[in-house]
N, C-alpha and C positions, 0 to 999 in steps of 0.2 A: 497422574497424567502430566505431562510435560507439554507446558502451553512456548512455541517455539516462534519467537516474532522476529517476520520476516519484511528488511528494508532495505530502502537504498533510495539514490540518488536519480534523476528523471533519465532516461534513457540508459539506465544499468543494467535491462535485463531482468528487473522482478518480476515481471508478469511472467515469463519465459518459465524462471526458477520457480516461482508459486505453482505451472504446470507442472512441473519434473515434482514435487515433493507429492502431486495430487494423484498424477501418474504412478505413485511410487504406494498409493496406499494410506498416507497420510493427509487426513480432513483437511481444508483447507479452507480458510476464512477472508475471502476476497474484499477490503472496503472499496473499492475503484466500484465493483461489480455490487455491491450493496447498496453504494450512493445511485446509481442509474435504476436500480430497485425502488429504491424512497423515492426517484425525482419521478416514477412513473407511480408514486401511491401517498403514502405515508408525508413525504415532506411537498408535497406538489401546495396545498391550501398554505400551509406556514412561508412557503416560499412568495407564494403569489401576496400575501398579506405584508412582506417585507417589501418587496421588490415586484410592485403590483404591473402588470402587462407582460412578465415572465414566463407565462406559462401557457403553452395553446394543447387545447383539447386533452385535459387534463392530466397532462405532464408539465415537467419543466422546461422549459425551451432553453438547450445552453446554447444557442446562438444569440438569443434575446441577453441570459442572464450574464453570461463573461464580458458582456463589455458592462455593463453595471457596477461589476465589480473587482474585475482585473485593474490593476494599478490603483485602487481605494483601497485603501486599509481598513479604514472606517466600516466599508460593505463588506469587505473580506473577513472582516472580524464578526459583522452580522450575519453574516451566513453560516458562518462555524458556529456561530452557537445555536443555529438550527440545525445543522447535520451532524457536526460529532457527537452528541446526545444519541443520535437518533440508530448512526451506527454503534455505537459501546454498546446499546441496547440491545442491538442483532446480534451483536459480538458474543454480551455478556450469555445471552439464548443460546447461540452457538455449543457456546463450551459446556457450558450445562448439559446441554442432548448428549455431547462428545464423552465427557465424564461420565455418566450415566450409561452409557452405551459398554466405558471400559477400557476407553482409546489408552492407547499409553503414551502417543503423541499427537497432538494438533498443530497448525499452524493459523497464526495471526498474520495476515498481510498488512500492514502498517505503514505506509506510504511515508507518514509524515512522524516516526515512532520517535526519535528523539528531540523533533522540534513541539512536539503534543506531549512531551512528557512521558509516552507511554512505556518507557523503561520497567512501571512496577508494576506494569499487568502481565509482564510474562516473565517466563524464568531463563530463559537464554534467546540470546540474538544473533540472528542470521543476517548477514550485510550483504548487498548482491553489489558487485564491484565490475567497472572496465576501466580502460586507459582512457586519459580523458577524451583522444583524438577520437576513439570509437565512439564515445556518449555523443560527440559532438554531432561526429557525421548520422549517425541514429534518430539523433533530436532532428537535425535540423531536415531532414527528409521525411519527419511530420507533415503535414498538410496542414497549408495556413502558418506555419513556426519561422520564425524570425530572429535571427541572432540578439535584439532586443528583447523578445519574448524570454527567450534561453536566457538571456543574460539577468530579466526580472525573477526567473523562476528560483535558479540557480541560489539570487542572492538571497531567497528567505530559506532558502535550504540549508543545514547543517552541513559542512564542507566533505567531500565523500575522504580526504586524510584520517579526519578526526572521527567521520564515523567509521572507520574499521578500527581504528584506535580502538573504540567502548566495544565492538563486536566479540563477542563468543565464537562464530565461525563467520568466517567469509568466503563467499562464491567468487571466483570470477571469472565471467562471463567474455571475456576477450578472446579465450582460449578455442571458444566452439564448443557446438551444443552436447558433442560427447563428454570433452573434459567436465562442463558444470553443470553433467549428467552423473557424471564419477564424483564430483564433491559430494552433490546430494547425497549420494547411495552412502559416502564415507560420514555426512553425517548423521544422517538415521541409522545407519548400524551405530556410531559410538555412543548416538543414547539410546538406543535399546538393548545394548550393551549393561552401560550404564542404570537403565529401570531395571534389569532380573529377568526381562521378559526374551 
C-alpha cells in the first residue's frame, strides 16, 4: 500500500485536493477533520485540564481556546503534545483498517507534514500549490483573518518554494478545479501504474 501525504501551505487548496483524491476512490485521512473529532471527545478533558475554561458542554470551545494559545509558543507547544499524539493514533488505526482492507493507495492529509517531521510516515509527497496573490486573497477572505494573522501563520510554516522543492508531485490549484482534477487523476494512475495494480 502506498501511504501518499498530502500538504501545503494555509490557503493552497488542500482540503479542495484531499476532496478530489476521495472523490477519486482513494481513502483519505483528514487531520483538520480528526482534530474537531477529538475536540468533540477524546481530547476535550486533556484539553480543559491544560487550558482550564476551554471547553463548554463538553467540547472544546476554539473561540475560548485560540486566544490562549495563538501567539504563545509556550501554549502552542502544550497543546501539540495533546493533539499530535492523539491524531497519529487515528492515523496509525486508519492505515491499518486500509492495509488490511488491500488499499493500494491511501492518503495522509498532513497539514503541518514537513514542519512535524512527518516525511517518514509516508512514502511519497503531494504539495498542493497556488500563486501567492491567490493564497493571499483566499486566506484573507477567511472570516475574522487579518494580514497579521496570515503573516503569524505563514511564519511558522515551511516556505511553500521549498516545500515543492522536497515534493514528489505537486498540485496546483491556481489553475481551476478542472486542471487540479486532471493532476489528481495523473497522479493516481502513475502510482497504480507503478504497484502492478
Amino acid at each position: 500500500m502506498i501511504v501518499l501525504g498530502l500538504t501545503g501551505s494555509i490557503g493552497m487548496g488542500k482540503s479542495t485536493t484531499a476532496r478530489m483524491f476521495a472523490e477519486a476512490g482513494v481513502p483519505v485521512h483528514d487531520s483538520d477533520e480528526t482534530v474537531h473529532r477529538l475536540y468533540a471527545g477524546k481530547a476535550t478533558p486533556l484539553v480543559e485540564a491544560a487550558f482550564p475554561g476551554t471547553t463548554t458542554g463538553g467540547s472544546v470551545d476554539r473561540a475560548k481556546l485560540g486566544p490562549r494559545v495563538l501567539g504563545d509558543a509556550a501554549a502552542l507547544k502544550k497543546l501539540e503534545a495533546i493533539v499530535h499524539p492523539l491524531v497519529r493514533a487515528d492515523a496509525d488505526a486508519f492505515l491499518a483498517r486500509h492495509r488490511n482492507a488491500g488499499e493500494s493507495i491511501v492518503v495522509l492529509d498532513i497539514p503541518l507534514l514537513f514542519e512535524t517531521g512527518g516525511r517518514g510516515r509516508v512514502d511519497k509527497v503531494v504539495v498542493v500549490t497556488a500563486p501567492a496573490e491567490v493564497q493571499r486573497e483566499r486566506v484573507l477572505a477567511r472570516p475574522g483573518m487579518t494580514e497579521e494573522k496570515l503573516a503569524s501563520i505563514l511564519a511558522r510554516q515551511v516556505p511553500d518554494a521549498e516545500k515543492r522543492r522536497l515534493a514528489d508531485f505537486v498540485v496546483d490549484t491556481g489553475q481551476g478545479l478542472d486542471a487540479a482534477r486532471a493532476q489528481v487523476a495523473a497522479i493516481i494512475a502513475e502510482l497504480k501504474g507503478g504497484s502492478g495494480r
